[in-house]
N, CA and C of each residue as an Amber inpcrd file, in Angstrom:
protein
   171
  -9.7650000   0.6660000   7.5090000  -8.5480000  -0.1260000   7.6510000
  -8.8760000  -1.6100000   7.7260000 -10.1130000  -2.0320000   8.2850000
 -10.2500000  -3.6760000   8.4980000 -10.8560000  -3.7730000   7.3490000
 -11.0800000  -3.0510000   6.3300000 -11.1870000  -3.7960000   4.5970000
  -9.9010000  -4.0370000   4.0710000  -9.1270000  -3.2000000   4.0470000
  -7.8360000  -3.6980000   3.5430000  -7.5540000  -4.9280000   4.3340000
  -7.4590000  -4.8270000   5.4500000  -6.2780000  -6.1120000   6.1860000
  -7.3900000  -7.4100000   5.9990000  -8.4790000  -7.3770000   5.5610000
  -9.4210000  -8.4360000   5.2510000  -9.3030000  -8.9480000   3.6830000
  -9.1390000  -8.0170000   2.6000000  -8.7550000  -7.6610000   1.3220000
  -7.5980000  -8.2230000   0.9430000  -6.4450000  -8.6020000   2.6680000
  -5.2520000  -8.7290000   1.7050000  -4.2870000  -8.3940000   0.6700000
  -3.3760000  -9.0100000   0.5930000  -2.1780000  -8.7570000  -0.6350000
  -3.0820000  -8.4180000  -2.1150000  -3.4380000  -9.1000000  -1.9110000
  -4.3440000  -9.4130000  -3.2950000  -5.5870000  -8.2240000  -3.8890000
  -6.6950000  -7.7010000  -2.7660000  -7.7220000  -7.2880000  -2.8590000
  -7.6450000  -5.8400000  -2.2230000  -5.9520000  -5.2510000  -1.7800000
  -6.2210000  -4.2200000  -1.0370000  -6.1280000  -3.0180000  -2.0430000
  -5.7950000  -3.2900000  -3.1340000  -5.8010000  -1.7740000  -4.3700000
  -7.2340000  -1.6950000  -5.1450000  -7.7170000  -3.1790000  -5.0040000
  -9.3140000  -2.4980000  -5.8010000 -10.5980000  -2.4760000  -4.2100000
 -10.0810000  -2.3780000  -2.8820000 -10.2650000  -1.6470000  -1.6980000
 -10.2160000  -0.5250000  -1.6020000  -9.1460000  -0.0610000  -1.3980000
  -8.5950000   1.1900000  -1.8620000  -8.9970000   2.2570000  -3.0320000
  -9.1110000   1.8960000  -4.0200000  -9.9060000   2.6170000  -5.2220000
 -11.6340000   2.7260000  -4.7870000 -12.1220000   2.0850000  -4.2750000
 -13.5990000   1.7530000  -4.2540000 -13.5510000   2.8270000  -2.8350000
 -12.9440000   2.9050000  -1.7300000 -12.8480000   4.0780000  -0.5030000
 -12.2590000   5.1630000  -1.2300000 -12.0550000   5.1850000  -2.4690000
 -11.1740000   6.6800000  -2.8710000 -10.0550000   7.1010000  -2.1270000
  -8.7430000   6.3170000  -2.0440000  -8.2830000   6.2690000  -0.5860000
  -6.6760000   6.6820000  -1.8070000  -6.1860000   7.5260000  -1.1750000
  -4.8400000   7.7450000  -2.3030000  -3.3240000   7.3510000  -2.0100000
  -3.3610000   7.4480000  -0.2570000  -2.1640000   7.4440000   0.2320000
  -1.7900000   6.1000000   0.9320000  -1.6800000   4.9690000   0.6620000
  -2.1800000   3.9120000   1.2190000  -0.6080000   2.6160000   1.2350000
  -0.1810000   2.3550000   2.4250000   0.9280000   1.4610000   2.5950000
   0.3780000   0.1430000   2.9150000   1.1090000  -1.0340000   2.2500000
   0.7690000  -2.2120000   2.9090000   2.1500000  -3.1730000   3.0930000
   2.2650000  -3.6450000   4.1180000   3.3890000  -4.3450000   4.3990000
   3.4260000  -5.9310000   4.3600000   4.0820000  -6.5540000   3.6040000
   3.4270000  -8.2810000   3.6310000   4.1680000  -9.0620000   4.8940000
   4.6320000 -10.3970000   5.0190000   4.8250000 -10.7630000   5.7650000
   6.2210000 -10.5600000   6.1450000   7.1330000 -10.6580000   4.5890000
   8.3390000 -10.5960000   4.6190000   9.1870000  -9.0430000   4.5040000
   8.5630000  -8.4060000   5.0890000   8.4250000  -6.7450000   5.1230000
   8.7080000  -5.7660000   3.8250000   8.6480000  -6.3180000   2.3940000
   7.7860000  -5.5080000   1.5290000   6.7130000  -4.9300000   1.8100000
   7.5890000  -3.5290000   1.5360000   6.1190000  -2.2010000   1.4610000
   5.3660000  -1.8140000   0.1980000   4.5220000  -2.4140000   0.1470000
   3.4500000  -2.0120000  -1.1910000   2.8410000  -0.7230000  -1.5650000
   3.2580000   0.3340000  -1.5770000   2.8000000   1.6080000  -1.5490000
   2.0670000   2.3050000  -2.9310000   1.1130000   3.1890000  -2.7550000
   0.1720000   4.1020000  -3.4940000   1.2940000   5.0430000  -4.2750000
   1.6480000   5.5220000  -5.1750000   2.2170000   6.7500000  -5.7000000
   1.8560000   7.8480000  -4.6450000   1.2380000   8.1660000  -4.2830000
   0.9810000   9.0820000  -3.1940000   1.1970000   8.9360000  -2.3980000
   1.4840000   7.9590000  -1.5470000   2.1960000   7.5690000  -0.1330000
   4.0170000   7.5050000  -0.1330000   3.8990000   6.9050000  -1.3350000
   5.6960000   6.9960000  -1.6480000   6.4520000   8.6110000  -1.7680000
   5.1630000   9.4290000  -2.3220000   5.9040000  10.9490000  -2.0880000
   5.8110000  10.9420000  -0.3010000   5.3120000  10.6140000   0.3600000
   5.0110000  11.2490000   1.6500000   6.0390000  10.4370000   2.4900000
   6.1570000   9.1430000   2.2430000   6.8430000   8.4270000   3.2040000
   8.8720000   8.4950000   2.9290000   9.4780000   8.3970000   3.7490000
  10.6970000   8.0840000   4.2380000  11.0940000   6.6650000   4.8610000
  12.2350000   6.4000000   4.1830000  12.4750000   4.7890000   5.1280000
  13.3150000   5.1290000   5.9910000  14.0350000   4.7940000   7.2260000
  15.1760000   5.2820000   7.6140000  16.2650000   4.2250000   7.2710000
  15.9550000   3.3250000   6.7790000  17.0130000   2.4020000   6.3910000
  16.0650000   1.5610000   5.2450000  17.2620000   0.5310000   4.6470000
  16.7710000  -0.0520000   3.1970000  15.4750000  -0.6360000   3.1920000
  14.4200000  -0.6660000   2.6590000  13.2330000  -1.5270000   2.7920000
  12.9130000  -1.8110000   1.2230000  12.3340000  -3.1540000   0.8560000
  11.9290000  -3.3660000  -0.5690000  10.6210000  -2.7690000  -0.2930000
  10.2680000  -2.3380000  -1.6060000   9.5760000  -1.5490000  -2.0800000
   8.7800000  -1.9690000  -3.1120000   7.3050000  -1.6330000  -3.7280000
   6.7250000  -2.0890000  -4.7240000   5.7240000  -1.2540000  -5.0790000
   5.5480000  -0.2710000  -5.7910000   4.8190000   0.7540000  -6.1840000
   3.2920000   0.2210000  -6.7800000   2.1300000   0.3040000  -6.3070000
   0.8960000  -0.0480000  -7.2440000   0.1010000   1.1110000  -7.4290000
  -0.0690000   1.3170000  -8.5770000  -0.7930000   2.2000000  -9.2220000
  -2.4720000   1.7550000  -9.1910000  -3.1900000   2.4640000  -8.5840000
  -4.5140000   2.3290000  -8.4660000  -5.5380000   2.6980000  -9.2800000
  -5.4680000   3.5440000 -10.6930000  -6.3170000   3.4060000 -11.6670000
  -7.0270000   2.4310000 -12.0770000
């Protein structure tokens, strides 16, 4: 987890690929959730949240 939050907006999907990591949320400042295809099947919002899907291939 302290590679991603070190990795940032920027560096946390080729983090993520390099840990083999599939299910993976990141939230920025302005509470966009950046989510894995695999985390978006798993997760629920209970109310509206923006959203931004990154594909990790």
């Amino acid at each position: 987890a302290t590679a991603m939050v070190v990795a940032g907006l920027d560096g946390w999907p080729e983090v993520a690929r390099a840990l083999k990591l599939e299910q993976v949320a990141v939230v920025d400042e302005s509470g966009t959730v950046f989510l894995t295809p695999a985390m978006e099947q798993r997760i629920e919002f209970s109310e509206d949240v923006d959203t931004v899907i990154v594909k990790l291939q």
